[in-house]
Backbone of each chain as ProteinMPNN parsed JSONL, in Angstrom:
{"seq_chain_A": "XXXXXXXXXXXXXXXXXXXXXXXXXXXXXXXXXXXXXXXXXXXXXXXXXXXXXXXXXXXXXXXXXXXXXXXXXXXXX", "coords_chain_A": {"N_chain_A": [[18.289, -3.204, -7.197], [17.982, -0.992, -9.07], [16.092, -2.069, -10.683], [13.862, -1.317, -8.713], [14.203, 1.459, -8.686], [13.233, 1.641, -10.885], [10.728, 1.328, -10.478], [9.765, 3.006, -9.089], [10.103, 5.352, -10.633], [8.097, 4.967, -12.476], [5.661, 5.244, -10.883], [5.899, 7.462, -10.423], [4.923, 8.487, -12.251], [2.215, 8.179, -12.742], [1.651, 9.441, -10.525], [1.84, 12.255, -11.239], [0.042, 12.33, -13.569], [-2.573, 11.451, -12.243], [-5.977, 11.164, -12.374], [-7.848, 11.465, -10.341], [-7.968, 12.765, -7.079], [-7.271, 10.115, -5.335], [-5.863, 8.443, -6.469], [-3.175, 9.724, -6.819], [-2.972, 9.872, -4.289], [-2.662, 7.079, -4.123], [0.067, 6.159, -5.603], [1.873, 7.653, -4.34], [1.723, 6.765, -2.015], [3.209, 3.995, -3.346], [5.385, 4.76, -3.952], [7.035, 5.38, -1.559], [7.178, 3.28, -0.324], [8.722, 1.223, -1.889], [10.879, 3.003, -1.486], [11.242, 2.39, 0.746], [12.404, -0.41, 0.595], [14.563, 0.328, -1.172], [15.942, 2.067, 0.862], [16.796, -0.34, 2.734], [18.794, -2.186, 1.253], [20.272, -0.058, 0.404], [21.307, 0.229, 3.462], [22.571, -2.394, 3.526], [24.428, -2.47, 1.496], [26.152, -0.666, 2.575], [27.008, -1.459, 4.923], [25.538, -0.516, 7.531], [24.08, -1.037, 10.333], [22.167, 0.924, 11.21], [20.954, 2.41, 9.314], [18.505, 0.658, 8.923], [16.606, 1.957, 10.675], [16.438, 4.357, 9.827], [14.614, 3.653, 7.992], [12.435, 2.531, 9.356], [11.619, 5.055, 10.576], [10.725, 6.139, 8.445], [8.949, 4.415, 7.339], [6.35, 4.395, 9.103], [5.64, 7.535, 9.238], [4.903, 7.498, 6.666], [2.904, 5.922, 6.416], [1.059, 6.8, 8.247], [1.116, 9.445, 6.479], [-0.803, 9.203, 4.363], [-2.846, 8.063, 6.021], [-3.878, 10.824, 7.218], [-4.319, 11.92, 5.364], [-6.252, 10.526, 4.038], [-8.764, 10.831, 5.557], [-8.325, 13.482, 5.571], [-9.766, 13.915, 3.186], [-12.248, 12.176, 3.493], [-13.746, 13.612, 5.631], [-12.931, 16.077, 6.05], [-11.272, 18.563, 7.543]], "CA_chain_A": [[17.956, -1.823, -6.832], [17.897, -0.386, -10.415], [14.334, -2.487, -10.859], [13.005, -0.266, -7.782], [14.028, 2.736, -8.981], [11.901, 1.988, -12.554], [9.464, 1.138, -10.005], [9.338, 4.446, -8.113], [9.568, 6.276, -11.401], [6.445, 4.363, -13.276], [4.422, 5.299, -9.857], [5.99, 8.888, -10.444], [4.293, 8.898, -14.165], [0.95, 7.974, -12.172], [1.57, 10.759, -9.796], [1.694, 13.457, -12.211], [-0.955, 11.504, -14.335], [-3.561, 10.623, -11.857], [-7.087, 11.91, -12.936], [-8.5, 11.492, -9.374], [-7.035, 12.375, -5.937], [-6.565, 8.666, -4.828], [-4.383, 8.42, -7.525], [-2.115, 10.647, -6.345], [-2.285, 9.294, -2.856], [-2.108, 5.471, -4.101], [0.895, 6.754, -5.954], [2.593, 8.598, -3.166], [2.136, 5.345, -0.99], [3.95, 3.272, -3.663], [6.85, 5.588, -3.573], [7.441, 5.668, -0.093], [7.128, 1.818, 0.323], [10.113, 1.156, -2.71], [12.323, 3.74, -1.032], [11.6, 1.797, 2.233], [13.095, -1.355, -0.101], [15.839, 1.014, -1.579], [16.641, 2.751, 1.894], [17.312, -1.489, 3.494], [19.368, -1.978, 0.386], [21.512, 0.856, 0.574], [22.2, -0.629, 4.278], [23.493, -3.652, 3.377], [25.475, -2.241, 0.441], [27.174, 0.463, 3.396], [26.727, -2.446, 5.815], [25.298, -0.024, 8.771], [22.178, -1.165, 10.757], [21.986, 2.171, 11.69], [20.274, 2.864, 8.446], [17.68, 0.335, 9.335], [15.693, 2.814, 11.692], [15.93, 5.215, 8.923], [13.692, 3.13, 7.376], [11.403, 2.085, 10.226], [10.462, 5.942, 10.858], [9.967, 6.991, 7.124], [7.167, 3.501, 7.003], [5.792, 4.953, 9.637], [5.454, 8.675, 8.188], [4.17, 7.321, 5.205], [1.736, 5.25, 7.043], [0.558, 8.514, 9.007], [0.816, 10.857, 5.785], [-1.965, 8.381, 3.848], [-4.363, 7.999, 6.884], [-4.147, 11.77, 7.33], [-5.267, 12.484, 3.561], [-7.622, 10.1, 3.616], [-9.381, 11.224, 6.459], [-9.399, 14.629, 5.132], [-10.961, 13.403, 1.954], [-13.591, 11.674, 4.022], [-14.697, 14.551, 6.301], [-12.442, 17.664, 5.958], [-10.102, 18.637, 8.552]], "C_chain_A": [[17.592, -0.985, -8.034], [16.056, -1.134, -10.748], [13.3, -1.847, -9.6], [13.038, 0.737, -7.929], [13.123, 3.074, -10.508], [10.908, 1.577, -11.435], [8.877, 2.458, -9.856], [8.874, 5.559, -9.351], [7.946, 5.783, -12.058], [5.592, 5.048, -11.911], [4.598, 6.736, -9.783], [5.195, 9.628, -11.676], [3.013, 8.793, -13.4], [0.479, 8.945, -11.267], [1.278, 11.542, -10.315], [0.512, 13.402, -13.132], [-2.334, 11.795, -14.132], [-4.595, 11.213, -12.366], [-7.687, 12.295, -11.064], [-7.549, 11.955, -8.186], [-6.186, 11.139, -5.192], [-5.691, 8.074, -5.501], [-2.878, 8.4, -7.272], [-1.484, 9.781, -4.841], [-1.674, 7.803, -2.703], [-0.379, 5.562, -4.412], [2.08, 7.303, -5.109], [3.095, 7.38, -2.28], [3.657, 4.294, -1.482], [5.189, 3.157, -3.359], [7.439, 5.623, -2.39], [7.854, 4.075, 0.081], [8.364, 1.234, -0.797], [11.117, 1.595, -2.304], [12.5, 2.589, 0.139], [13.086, 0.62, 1.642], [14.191, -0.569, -0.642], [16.706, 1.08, 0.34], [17.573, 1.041, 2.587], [18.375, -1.864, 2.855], [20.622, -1.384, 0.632], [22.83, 0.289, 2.255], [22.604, -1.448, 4.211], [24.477, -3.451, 2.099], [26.553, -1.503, 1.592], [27.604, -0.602, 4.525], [26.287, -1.691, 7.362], [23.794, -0.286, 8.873], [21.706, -0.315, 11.068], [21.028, 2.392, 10.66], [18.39, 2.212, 8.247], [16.065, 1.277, 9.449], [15.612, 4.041, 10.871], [14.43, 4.925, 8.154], [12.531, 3.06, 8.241], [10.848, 3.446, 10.234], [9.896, 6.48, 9.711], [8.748, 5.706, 6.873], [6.608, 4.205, 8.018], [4.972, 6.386, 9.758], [4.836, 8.545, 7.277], [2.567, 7.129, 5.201], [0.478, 6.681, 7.225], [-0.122, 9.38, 8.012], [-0.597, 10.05, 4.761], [-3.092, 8.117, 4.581], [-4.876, 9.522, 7.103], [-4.741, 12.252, 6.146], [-5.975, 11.561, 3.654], [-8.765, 10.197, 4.712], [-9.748, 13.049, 6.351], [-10.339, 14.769, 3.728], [-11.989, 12.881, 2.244], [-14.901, 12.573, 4.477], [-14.256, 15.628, 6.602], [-11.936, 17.654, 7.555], [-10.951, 18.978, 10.399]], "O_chain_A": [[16.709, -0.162, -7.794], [15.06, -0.454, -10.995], [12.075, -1.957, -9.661], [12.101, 1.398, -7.48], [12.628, 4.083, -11.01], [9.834, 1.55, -12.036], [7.833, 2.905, -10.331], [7.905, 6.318, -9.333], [6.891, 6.409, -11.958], [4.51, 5.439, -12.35], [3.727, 7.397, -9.216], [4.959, 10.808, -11.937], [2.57, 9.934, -13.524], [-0.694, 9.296, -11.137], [0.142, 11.897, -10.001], [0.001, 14.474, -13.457], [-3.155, 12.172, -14.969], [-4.177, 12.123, -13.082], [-7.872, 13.467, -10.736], [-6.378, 11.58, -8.245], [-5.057, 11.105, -4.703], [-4.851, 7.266, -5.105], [-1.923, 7.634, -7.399], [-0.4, 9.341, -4.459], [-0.85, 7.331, -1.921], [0.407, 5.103, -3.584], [3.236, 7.233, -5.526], [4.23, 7.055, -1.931], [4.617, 3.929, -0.803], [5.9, 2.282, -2.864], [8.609, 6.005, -2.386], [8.905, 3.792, 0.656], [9.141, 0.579, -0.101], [12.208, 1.051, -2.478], [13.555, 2.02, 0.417], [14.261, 0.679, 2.006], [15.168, -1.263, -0.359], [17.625, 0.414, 0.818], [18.764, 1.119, 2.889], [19.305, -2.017, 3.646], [21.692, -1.903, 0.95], [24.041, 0.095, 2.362], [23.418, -1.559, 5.127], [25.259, -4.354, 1.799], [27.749, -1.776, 1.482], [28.731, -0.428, 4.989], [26.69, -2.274, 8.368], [22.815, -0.04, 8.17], [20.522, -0.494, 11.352], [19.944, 2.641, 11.188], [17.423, 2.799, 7.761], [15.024, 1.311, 8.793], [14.716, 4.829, 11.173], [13.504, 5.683, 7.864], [11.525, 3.603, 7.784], [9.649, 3.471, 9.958], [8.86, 7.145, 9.722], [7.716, 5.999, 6.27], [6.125, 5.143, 7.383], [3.853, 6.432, 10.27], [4.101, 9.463, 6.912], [1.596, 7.611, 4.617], [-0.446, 7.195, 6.594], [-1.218, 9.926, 8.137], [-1.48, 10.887, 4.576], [-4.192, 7.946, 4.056], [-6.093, 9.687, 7.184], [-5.704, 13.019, 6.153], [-6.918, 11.936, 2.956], [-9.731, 9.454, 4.539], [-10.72, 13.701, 6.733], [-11.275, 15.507, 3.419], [-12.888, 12.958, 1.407], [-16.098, 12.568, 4.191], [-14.907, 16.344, 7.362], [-12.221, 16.871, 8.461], [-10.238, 19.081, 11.397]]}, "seq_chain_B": "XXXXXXXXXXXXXXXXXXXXXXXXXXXXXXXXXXXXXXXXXXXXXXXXXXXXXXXXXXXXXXXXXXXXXXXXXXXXXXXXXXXXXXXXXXXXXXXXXXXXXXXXXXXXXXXXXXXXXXXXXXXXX", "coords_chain_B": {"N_chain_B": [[31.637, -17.104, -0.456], [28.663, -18.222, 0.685], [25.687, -20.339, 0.853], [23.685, -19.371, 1.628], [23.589, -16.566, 1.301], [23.398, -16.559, -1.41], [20.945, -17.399, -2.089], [19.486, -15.59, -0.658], [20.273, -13.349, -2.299], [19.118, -14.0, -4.778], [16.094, -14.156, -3.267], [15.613, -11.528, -2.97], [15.824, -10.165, -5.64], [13.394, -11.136, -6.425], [11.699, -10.377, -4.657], [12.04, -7.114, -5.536], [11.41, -7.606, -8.276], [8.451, -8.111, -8.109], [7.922, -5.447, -6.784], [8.471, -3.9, -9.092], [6.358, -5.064, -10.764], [3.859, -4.098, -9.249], [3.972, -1.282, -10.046], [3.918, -1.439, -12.573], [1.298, -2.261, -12.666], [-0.001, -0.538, -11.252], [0.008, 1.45, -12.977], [-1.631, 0.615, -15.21], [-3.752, -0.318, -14.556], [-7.54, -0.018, -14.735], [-9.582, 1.846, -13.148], [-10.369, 3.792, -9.84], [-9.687, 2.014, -7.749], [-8.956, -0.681, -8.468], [-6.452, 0.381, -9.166], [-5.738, 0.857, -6.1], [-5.562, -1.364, -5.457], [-3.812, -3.24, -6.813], [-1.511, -1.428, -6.353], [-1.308, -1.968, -3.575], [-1.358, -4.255, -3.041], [0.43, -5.606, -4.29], [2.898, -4.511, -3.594], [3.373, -4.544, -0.944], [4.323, -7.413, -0.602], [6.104, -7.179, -1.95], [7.976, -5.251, -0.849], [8.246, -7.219, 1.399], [9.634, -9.764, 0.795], [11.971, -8.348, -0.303], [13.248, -7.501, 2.356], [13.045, -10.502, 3.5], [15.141, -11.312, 2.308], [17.587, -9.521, 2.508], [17.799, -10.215, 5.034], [18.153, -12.863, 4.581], [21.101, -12.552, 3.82], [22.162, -11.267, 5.613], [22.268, -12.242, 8.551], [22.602, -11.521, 11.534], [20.996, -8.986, 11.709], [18.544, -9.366, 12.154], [16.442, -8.39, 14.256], [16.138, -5.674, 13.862], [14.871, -6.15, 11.026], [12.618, -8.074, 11.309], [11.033, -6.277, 12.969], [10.575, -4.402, 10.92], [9.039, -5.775, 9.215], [7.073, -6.607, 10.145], [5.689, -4.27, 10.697], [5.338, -3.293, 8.257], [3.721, -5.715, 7.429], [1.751, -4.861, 9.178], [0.445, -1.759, 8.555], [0.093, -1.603, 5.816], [-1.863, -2.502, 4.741], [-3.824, -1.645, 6.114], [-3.351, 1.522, 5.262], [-4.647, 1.442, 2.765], [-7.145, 0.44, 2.998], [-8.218, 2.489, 4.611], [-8.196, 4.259, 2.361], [-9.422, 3.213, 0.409], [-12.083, 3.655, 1.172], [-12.404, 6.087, 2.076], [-12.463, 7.096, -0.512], [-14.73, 6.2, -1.828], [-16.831, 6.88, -0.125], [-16.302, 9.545, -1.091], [-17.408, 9.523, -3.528], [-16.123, 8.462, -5.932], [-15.678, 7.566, -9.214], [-16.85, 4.729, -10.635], [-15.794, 1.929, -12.725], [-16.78, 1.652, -16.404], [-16.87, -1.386, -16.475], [-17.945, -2.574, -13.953], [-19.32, -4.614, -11.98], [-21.182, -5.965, -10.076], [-21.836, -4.259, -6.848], [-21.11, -4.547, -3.828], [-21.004, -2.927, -1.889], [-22.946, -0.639, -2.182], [-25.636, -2.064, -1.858], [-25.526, -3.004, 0.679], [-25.746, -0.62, 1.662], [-27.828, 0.885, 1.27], [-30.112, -1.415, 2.084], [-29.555, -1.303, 4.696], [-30.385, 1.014, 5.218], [-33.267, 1.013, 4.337], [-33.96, -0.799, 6.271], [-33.649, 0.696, 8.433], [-35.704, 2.959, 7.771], [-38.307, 1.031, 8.018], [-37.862, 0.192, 10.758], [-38.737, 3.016, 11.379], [-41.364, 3.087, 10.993], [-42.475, 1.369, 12.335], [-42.494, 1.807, 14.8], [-43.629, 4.44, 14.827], [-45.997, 3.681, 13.949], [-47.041, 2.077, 16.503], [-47.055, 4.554, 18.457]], "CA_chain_B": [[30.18, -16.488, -0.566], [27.853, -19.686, 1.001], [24.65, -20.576, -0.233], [22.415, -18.703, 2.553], [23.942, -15.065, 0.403], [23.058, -16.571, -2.693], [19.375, -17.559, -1.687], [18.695, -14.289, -0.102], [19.826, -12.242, -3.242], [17.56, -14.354, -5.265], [15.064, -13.67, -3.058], [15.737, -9.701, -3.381], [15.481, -10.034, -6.743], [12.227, -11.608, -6.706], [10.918, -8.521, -4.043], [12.006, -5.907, -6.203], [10.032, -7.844, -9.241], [7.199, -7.778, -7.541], [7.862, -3.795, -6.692], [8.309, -3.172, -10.157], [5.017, -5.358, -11.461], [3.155, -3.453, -8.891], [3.506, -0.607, -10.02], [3.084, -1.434, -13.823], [-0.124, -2.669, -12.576], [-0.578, 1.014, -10.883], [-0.308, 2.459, -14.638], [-2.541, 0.366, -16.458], [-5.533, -0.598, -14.532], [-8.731, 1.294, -15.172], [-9.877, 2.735, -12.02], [-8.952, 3.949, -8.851], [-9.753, 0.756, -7.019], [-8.085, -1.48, -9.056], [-4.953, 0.777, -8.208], [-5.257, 0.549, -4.652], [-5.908, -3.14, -5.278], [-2.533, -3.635, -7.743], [-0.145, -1.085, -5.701], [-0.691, -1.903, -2.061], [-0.515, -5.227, -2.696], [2.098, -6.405, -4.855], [4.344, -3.894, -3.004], [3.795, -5.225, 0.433], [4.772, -8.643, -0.714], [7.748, -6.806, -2.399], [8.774, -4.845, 0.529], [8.536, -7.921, 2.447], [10.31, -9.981, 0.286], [13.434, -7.672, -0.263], [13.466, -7.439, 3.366], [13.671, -11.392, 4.054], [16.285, -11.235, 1.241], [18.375, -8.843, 3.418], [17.448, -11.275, 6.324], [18.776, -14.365, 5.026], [22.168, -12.426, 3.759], [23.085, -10.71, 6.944], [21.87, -12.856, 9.9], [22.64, -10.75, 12.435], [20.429, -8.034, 11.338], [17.039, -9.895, 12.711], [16.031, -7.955, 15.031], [15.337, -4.702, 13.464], [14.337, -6.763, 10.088], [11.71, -8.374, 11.928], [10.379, -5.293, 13.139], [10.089, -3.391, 9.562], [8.687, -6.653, 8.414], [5.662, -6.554, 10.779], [5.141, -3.232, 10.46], [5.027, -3.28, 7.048], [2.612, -5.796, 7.529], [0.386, -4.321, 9.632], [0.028, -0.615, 8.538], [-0.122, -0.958, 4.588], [-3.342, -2.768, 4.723], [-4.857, -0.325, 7.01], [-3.685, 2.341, 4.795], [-5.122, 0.839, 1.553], [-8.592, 0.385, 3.225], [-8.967, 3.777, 4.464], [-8.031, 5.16, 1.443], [-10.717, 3.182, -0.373], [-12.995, 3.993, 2.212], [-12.737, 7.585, 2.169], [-12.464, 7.611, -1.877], [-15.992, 5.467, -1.661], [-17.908, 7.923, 0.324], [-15.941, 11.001, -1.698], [-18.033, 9.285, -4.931], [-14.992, 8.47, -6.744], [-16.369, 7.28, -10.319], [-16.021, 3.013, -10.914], [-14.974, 1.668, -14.02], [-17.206, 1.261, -16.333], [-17.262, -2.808, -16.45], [-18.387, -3.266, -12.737], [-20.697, -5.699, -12.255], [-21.222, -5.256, -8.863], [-21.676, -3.241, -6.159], [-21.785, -5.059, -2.899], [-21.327, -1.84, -0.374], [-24.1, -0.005, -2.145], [-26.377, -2.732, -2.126], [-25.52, -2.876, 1.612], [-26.452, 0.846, 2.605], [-29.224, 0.275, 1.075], [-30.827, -3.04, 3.211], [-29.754, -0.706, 6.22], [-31.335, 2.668, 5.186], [-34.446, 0.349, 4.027], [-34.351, -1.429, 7.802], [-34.064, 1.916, 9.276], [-37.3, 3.066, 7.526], [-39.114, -0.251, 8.315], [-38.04, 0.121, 12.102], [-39.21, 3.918, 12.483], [-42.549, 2.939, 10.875], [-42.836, 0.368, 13.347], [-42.294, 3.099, 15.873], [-44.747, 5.451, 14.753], [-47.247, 2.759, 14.557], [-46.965, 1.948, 17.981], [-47.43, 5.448, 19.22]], "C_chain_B": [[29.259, -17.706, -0.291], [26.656, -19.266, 0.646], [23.736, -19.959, 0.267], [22.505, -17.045, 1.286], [23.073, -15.304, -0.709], [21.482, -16.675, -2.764], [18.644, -15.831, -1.407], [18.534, -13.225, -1.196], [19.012, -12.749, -4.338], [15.832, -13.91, -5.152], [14.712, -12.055, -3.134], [15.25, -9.497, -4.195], [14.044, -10.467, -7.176], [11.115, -10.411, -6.214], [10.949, -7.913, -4.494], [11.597, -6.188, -7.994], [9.233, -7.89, -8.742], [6.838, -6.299, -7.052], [7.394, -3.163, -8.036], [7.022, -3.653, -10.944], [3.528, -4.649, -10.485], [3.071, -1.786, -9.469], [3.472, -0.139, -11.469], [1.461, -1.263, -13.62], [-0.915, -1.126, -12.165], [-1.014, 1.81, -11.885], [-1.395, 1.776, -15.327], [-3.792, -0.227, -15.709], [-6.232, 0.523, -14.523], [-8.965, 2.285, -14.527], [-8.963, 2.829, -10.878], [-8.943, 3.048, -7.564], [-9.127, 0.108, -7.347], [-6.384, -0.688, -8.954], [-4.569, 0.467, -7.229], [-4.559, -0.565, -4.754], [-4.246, -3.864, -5.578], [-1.403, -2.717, -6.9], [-0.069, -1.432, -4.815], [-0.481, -3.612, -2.155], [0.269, -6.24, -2.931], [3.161, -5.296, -4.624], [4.422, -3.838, -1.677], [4.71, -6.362, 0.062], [6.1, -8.319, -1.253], [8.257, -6.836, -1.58], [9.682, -6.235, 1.836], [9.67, -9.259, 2.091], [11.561, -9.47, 0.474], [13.908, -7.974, 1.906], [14.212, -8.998, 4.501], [14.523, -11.835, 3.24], [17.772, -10.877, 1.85], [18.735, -9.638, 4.634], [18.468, -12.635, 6.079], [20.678, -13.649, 4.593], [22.889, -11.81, 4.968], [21.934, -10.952, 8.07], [21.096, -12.396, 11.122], [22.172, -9.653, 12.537], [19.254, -8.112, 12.026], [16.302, -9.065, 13.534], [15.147, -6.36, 14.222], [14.351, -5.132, 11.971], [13.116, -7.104, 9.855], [10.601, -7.665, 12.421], [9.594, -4.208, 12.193], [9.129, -4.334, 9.18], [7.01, -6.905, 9.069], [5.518, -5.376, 10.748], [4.758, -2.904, 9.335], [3.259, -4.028, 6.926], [1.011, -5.452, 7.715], [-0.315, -3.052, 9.293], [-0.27, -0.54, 6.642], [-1.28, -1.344, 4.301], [-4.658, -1.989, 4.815], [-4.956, 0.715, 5.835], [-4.621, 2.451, 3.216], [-6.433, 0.757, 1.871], [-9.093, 1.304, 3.745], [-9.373, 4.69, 3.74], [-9.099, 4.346, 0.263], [-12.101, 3.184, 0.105], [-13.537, 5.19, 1.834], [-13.028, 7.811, 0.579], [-14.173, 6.825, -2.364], [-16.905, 6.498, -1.583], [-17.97, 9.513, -0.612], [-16.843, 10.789, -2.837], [-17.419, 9.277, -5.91], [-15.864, 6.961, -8.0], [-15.895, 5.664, -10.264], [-16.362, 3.343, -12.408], [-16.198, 1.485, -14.88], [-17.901, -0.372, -16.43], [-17.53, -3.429, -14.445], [-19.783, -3.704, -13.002], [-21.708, -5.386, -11.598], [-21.225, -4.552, -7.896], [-21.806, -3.468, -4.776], [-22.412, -4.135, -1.564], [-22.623, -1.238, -0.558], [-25.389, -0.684, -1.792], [-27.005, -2.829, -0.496], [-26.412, -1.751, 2.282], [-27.958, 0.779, 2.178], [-30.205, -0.319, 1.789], [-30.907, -1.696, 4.145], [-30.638, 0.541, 5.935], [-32.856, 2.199, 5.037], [-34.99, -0.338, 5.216], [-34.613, -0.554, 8.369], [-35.247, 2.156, 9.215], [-38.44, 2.228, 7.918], [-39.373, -0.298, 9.517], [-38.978, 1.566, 12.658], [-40.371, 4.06, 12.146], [-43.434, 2.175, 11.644], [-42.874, 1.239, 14.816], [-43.323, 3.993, 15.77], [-46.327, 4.451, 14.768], [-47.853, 2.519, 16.053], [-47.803, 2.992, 18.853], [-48.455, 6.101, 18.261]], "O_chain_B": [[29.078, -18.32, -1.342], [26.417, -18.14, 0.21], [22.749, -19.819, -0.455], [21.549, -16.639, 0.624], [22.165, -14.534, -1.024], [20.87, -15.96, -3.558], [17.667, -15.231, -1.854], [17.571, -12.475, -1.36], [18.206, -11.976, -4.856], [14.926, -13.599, -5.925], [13.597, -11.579, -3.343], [14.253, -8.776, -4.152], [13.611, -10.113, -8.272], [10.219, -9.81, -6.808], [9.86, -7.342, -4.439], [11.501, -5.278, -8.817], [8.833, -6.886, -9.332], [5.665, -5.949, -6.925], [6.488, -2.355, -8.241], [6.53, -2.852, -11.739], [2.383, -4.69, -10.934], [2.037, -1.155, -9.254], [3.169, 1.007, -11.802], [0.665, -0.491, -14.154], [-1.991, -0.697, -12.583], [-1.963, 2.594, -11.897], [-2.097, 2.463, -16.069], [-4.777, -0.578, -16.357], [-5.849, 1.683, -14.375], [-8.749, 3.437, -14.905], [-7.808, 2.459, -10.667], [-8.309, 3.311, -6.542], [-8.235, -0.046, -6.513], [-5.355, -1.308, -8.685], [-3.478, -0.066, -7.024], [-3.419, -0.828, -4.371], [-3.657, -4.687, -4.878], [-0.321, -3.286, -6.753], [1.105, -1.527, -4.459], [0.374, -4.196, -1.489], [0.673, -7.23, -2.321], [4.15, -5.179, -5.348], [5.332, -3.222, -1.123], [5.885, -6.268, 0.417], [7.085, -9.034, -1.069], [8.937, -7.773, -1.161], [10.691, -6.313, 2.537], [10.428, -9.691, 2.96], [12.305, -9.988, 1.307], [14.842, -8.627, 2.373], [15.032, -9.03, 5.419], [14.77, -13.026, 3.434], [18.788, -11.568, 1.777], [19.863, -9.665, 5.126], [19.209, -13.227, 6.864], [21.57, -14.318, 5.115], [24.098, -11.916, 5.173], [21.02, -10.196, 8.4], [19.968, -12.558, 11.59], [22.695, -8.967, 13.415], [18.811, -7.083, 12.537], [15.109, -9.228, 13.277], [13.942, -6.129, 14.114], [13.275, -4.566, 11.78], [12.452, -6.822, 8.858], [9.452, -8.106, 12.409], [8.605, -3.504, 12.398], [8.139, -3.779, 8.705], [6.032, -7.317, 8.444], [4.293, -5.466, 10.839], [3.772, -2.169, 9.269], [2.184, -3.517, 6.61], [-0.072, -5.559, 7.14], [-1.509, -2.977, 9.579], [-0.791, 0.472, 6.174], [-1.926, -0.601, 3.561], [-5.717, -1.774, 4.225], [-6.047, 0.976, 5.328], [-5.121, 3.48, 2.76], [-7.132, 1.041, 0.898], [-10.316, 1.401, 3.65], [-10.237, 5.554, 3.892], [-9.492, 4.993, -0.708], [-13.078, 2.765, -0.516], [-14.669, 5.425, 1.409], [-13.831, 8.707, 0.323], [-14.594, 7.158, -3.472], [-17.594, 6.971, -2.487], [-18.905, 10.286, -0.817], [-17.214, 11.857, -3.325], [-17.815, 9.911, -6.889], [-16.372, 5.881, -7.697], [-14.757, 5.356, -9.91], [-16.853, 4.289, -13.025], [-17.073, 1.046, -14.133], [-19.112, -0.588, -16.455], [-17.262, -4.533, -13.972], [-20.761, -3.432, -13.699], [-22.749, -4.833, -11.953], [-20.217, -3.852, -8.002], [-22.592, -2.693, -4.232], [-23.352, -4.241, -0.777], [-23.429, -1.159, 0.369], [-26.296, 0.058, -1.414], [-28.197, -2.788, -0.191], [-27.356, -1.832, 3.068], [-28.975, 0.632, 2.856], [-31.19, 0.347, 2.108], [-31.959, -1.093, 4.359], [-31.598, 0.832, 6.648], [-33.708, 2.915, 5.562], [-36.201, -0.521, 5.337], [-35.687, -0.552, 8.969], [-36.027, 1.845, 10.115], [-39.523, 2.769, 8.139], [-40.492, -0.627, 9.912], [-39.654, 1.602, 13.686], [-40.928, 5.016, 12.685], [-44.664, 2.204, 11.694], [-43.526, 0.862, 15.79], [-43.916, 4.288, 16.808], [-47.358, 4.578, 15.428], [-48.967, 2.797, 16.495], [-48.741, 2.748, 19.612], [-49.102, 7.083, 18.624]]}, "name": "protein", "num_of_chains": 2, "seq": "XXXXXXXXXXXXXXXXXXXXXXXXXXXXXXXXXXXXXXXXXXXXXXXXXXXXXXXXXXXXXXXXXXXXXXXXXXXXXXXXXXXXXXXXXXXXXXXXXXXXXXXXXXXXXXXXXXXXXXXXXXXXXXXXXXXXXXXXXXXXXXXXXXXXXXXXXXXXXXXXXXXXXXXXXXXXXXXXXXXXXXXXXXXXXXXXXXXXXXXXXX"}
């Protein structure tokens, strides 16, 4: 878990970084998709599957918040 | 602690190297293709990894496991090809060592067929 959280930060240096918008958004994706791997993690350290479905709706959100920016980068809202 | 535990956190450890070389790879390639290219997808194979890591240490988990694990699948792809889709058309600068260019080369042919067909059209009439 400590090698996902230098993940999340290195993709947080790229965030702040990026030169371009897609940058930002590749960036954003990374982050979201490490926590997913943190958030499964954390459930099996607490041992509740409950935490699971935490996970399932933030990939899903993520999913969402990346097709929605790149669809207004395509052709504006 | 039996040997299925020990396998799985192996395999963890292997998912969350592959998290963290994705997103070296995010910092140091050139453009913003070669990002997409280096984050979405040595941090699917992470994700999915850690996940059958989790899988082989707690069994009885499968069900929802299974479910992140195809979803993962199926939606980071998508989002990785819209987003070099839309950053395509936006005229997002390439690197400069491209060689190639296969899409442009593409619109091209078609905008060049178009013209070809509505000359064939006006001929006609």
């Amino acid at each position: 878990m400590g090698i996902m959280l230098v993940s999340i930060i290195l993709s947080i240096i790229r965030f702040v970084k990026g030169p371009c918008y897609t940058d930002r958004v590749i960036a954003f994706d990374v982050m979201t998709i490490s926590s997913l791997a943190i958030i499964a993690g954390v459930a099996y350290l607490s041992g509740r599957v409950i935490y699971l479905d935490v996970a399932m709706v933030y990939g899903i959100l993520s999913f969402l918040g990346v097709l929605v920016v790149a669809r207004y980068m395509e052709k504006g809202l | 602690m039996n040997i299925l535990a020990i396998i799985g956190a192996f395999v963890t450890l292997a998912g969350s190297i592959f998290l963290l070389l994705g997103s070296v790879g995010l910092l140091r390639m050139p453009d913003c293709y070669n990002r997409i290219q280096a984050g979405t997808k040595a941090s699917t194979l992470g994700t999915i990894l850690s996940f059958a890591g989790i899988l082989l240490i707690m069994p009885g988990w499968w069900g929802k496991l299974l479910i992140l694990i195809i979803s993962v699948i199926l939606t980071n792809p998508v989002s990785s090809h819209v987003l070099a889709r839309a950053s395509y058309h936006k005229r997002v600068p390439l690197t400069k060592a491209t060689l190639v260019d296969k899409y442009q080369e593409e619109e091209e042919y078609i905008a060049v067929k178009d013209q070809h067909k509505e000359d064939q059209n006006n001929d006609q009439t």
